[in-house]
C-alpha positions in Angstrom: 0.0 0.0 0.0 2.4 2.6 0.8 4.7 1.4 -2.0 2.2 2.1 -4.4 1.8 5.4 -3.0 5.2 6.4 -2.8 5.0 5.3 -7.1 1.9 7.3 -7.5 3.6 10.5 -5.5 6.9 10.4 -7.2 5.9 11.1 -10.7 4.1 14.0 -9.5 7.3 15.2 -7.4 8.9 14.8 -10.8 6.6 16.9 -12.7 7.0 20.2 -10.5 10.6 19.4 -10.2 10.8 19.5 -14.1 8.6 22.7 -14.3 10.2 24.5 -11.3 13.4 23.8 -12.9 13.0 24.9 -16.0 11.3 28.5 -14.5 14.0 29.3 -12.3 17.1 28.0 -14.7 15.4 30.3 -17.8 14.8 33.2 -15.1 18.1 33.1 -14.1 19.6 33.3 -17.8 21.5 36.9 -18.8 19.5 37.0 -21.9 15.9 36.6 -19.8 17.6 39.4 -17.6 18.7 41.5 -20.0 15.8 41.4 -22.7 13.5 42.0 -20.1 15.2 45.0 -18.3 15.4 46.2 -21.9 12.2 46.2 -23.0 10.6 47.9 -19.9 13.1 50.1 -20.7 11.7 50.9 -23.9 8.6 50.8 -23.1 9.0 53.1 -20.5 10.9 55.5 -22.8 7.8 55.5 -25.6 5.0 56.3 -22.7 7.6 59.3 -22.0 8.5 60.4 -25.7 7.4 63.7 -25.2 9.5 64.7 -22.0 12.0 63.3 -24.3 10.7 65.6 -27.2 10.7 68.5 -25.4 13.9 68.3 -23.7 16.5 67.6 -26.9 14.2 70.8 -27.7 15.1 72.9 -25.0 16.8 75.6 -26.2 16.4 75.0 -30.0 16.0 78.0 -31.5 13.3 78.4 -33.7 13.5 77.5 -37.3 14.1 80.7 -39.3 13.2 80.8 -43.3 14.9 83.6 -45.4 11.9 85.2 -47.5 12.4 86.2 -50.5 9.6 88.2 -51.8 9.6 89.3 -55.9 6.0 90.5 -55.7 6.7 92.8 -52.9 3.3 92.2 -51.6 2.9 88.5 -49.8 5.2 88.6 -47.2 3.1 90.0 -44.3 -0.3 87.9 -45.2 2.4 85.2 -45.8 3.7 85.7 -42.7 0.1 85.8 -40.7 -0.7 82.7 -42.4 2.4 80.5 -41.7 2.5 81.9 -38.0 -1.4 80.0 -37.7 0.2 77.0 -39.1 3.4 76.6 -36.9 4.4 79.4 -34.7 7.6 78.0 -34.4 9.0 79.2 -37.7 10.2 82.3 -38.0 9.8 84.7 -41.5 12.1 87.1 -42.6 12.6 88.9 -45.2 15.4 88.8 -47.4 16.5 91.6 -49.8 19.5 90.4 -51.5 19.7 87.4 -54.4 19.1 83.7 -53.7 22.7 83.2 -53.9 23.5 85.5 -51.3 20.5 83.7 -49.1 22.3 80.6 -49.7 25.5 81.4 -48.4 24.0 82.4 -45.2 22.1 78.7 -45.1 25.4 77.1 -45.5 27.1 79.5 -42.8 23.7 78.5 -40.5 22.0 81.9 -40.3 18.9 80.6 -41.9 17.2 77.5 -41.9 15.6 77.5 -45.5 14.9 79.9 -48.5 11.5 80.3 -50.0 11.0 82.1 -53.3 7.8 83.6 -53.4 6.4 85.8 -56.4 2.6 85.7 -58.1 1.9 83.6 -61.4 -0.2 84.7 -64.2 -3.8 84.5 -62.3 -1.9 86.7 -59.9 -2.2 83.9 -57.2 0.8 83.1 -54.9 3.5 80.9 -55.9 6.8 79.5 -54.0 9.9 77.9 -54.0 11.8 76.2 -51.4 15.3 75.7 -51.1 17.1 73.7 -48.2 20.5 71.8 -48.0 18.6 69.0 -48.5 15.2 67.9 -48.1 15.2 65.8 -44.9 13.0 68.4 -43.0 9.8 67.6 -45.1 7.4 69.1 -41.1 9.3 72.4 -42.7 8.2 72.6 -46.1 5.2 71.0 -45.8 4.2 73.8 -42.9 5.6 76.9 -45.4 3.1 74.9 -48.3 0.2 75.2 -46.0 0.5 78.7 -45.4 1.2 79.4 -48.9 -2.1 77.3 -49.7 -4.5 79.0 -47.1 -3.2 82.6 -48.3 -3.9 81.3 -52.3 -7.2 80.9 -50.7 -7.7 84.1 -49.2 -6.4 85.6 -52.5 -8.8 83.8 -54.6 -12.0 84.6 -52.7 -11.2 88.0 -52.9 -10.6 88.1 -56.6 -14.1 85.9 -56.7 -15.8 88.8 -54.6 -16.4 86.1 -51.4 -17.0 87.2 -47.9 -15.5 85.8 -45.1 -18.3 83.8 -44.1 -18.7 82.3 -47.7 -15.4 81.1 -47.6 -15.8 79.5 -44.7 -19.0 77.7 -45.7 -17.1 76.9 -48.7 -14.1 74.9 -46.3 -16.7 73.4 -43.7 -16.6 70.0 -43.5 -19.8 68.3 -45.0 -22.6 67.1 -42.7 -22.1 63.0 -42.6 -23.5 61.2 -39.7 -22.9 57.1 -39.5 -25.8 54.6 -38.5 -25.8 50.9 -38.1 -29.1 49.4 -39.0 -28.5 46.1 -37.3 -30.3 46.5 -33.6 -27.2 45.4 -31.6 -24.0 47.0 -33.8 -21.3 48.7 -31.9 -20.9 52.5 -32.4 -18.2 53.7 -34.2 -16.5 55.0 -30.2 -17.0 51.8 -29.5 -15.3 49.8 -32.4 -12.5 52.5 -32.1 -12.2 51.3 -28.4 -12.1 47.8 -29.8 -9.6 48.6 -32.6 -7.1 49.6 -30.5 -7.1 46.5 -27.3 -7.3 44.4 -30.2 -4.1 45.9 -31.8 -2.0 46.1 -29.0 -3.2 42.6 -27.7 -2.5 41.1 -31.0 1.1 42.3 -30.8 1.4 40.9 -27.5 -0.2 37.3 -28.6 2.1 37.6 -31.9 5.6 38.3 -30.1 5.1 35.9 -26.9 4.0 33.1 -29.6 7.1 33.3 -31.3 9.6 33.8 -28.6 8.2 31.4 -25.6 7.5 28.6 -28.0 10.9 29.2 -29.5 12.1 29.2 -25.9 10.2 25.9 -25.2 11.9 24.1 -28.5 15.1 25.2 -27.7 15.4 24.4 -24.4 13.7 20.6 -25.7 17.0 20.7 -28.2 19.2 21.5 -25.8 18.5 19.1 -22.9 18.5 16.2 -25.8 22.2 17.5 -26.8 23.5 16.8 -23.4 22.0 13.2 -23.3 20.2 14.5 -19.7 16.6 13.6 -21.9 17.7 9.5 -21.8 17.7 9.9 -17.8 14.1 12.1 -17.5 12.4 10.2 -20.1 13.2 7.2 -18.2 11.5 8.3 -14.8 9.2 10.6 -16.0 6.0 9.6 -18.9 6.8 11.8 -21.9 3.3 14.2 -21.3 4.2 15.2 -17.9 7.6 16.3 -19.1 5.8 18.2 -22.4 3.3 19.6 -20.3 6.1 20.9 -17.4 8.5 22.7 -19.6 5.3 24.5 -21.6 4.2 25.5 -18.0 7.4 26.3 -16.6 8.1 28.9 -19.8 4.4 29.7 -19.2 5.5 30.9 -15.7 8.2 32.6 -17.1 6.2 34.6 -19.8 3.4 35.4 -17.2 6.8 37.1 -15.1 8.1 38.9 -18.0 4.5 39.9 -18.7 3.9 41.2 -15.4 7.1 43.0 -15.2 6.3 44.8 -19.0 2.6 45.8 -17.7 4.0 47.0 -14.2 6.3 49.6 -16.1 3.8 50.6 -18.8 1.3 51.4 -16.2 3.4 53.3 -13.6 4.9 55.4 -16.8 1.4 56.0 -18.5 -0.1 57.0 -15.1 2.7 59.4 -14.7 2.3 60.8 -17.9 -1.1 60.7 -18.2 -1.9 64.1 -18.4 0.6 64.7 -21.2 -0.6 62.0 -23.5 -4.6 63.0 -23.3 -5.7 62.6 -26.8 -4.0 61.8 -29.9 -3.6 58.2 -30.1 -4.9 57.5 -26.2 -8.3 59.3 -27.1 -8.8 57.5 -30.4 -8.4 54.4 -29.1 -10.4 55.1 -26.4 -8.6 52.7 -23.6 -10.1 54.1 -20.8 -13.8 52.2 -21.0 -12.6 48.8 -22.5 -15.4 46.7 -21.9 -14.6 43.5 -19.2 -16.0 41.2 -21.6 -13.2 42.0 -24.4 -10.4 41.8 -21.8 -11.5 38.4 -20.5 -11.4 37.1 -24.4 -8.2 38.2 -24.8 -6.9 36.7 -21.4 -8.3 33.1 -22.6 -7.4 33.2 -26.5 -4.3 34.1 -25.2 -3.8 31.3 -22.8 -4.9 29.0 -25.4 -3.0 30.4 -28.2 -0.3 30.1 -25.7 -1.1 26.0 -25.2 -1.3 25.4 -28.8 1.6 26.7 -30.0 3.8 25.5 -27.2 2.8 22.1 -27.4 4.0 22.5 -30.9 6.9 23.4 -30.4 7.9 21.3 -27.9 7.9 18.1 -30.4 9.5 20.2 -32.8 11.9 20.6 -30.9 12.6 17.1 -29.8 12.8 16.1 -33.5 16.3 18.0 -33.4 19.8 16.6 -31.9 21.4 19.8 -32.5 20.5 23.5 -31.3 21.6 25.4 -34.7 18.4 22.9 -36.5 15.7 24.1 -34.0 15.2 27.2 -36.0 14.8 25.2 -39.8 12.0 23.0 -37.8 10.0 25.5 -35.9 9.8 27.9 -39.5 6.5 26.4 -40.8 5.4 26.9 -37.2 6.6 30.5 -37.5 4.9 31.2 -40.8 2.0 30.3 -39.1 2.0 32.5 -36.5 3.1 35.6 -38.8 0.2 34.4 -41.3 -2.5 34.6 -38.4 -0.9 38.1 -37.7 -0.9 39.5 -41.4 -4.9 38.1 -41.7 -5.5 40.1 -38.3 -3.9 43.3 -39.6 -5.9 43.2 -42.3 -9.2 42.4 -40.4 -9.2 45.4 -38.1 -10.4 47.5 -41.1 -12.9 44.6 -42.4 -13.6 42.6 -39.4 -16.9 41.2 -41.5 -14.8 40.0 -44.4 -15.7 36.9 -45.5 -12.0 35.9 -45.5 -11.4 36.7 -41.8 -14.6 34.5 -41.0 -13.7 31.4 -42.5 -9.6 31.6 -41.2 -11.1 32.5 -37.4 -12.1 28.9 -37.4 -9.0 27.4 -38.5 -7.0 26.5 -35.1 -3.9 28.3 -35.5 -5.3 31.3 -36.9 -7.9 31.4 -34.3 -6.3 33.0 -31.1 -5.6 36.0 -33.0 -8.8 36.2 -35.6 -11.8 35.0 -33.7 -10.4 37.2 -31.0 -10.6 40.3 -33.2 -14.1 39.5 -34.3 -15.3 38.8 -30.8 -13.9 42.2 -29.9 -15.5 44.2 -32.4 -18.4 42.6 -33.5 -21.1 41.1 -32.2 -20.6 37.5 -32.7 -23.2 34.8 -32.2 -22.0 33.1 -28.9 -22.4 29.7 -30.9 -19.3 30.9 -32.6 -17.2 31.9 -29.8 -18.1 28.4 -28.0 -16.7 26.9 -31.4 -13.9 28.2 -31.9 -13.0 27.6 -27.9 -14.1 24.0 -29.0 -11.8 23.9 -32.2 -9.5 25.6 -30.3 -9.3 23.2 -27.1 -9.6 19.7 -29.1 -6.6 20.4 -31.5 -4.0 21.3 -28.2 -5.5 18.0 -26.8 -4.8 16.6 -30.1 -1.2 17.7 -30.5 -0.7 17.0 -26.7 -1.4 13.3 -27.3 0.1 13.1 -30.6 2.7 15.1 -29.6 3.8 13.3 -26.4 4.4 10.2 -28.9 6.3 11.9 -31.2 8.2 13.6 -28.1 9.1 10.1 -26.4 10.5 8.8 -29.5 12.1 12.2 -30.8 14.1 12.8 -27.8 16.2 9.1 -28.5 16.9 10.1 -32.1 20.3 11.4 -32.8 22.2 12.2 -35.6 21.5 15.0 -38.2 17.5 15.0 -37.9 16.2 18.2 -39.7 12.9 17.2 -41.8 9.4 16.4 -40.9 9.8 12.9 -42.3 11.7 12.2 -38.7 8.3 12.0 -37.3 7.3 8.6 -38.7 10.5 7.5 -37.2 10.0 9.1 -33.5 6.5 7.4 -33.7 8.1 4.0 -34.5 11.1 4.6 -31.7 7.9 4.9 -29.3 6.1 1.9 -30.3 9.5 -0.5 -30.0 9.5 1.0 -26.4 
């Protein structure tokens, strides 16, 4: 009795022995350290980018344009106009030749030159001249000004008022309205848009590196012959299923450590970043519902792509072959991504329907069409259905192939490998 307790126990002890293991030896790792310190690093740098802006600013002087002015009648409306535009530019006028003016750009007096003089329907016309044209925020605010002051000179020549001509440049009445009963307004699809497009980065780039991780650290454990020793005391699935947790740990770490410094920085700086992209995307209301879907497709997507990897990787006796196995995985992955891209402007497409339901597309697809339309929940069970069956597919397929793929040796690069792991397991 207590002998076969002790046998029931051990394999147990062995699992958490194998995960802890593998979570403690991977947090330990320089790289692990390093990428991590690194990318709350720049993660906390982009929340600040305009502290950062603003002080490589301070003390810039102004950008000043050398005017030269052959009609001797545009500079001052000129001037009016590009000071509306970008106050930070600075007009003078120039009375020599453009030569001269040249010079003093070279020598760093002036910033720019800009011919101005009045074509034949006596409207305003420029020219700009730069040491090069890498500063296109420069011209592009001297155009505008140029433009709006054509504008002013037209309506006068066309005898309009003031008010006409800005009737003329009001935008045009256009008001949006979904006809289905339970349609999500465009606030809230713009909400949606933008979880779903950070979330889909974050599903994209933890695919890729934690199941690389997981195959690698398979490959390398089977280089140094420890595998012959675990696979011998431990059943094949439990030592799958511990390494995909123990990385799972470690992702949920680096996770929490990326979302720690993005919060403490954005709540910081949250004054300075109201509007723009924050109040397009609108992440202040997300609703509950959307965040919990992206919490399971990503645990799932996780699952699925881990288990993958992990008898990938144990189809390979040498580190340098783990990345030539894992690509199809990786096209995969970057496929789903691509589909999803191109979903969050046509979430209804046909297309993005049909691939939702495919299982490796899925945790990225059906999670964008869950978060911005409204789905029948028939679908969502689906897919979780689709979704769930395949891992527990590829975990039993996959702990065959991985008990025989971890005793093969030798230069083992293709897919046909996996007939022979699956015969190594029977003969066991």
């Amino acid at each position: 009795m207590i002998f076969s307790l002790k046998r029931q126990v051990l394999p147990m002890n062995n699992f958490f022995i194998i995960l802890f293991h593998t979570y403690i030896s991977k947090l330990k790792t320089k790289s692990f350290i390093v990428t991590t310190i690194l990318t709350a690093a720049i993660m906390v740098g982009l929340t600040n980018m305009p502290r950062i802006i603003d002080f490589f600013n301070e003390g810039e002087e102004n950008k000043k344009v050398a005017v030269i002015d052959e009609s001797g009648q545009l500079f001052a409306p000129l001037q009016e106009q590009v000071k509306g535009v970008n106050k930070e530019i600075t007009l003078a006028r120039f009375e020599g030749s453009v030569t001269e003016a040249a010079e003093q750009v070279e020598d760093g007096k002036f910033t720019a030159i800009l011919q101005v003089e009045l074509s034949e329907g006596n409207l305003p016309a420029g020219t700009y001249k730069a040491m090069s044209m890498a500063d296109t925020a420069l011209a592009a605010d001297l155009q505008t000004g140029l433009q709006q002051l054509k504008s002013v000179m037209a309506s006068s020549q066309l005898n309009l008022t003031e008010a006409q001509l800005s009737q003329l440049y009001e935008p045009v009445a256009f008001e949006k309205e979904a006809l289905e009963k339970e349609a999500k307004t465009e606030e809230e699809l713009n909400q949606a848009r933008g979880l779903v497009y950070v979330l889909l980065f974050v599903i994209y780039f933890s695919v890729i590196m934690y199941a690389n991780m997981i195959a690698m650290e398979v490959a390398t454990e089977k280089s140094s012959r420890v595998m012959e020793i675990l696979i011998s005391s431990v059943s094949p699935i439990k030592q799958m299923f511990a390494k995909i947790l123990g990385i799972g740990l470690l992702s949920l770490t680096q996770l929490a450590v990326f979302l720690l410094a993005g919060y403490f920085s954005i709540k910081q700086n949250l004054a300075s970043m109201e509007g723009g992209f924050f109040e397009f995307f609108g992440f202040g209301e997300v609703p509950l519902g959307t965040i919990i879907y992206s919490v399971v497709f990503f645990i799932l997507g996780y699952f699925l792509y881990a288990t993958l990897a992990a008898f990938l990787g144990s189809l390979v006796s040498r580190i340098e072959d783990v990345q030539q196995m894992i690509t199809p995985m990786t096209l995969l992955v970057v496929a789903g991504f691509m589909i999803a891209m191109f979903g969050l402007n046509q979430p209804e497409a046909p297309f993005v329907t049909v691939t939702s339901f495919i299982p490796f597309f899925t945790p990225m697809l059906m999670f964008l069409r869950v978060g911005m339309l409204n789905i029948p929940l028939w679908e969502t069970a689906l897919s979780f259905a689709i979704l769930i069956g395949t891992i527990i597919f590829l975990a039993i397929f996959g702990a065959r192939v991985y008990r025989g793929g971890v005793l093969m040796y030798g230069k083992s690069n293709s897919f046909k490998d996996i007939k022979r792991a699956l015969q190594l397991t029977k003969k066991q």
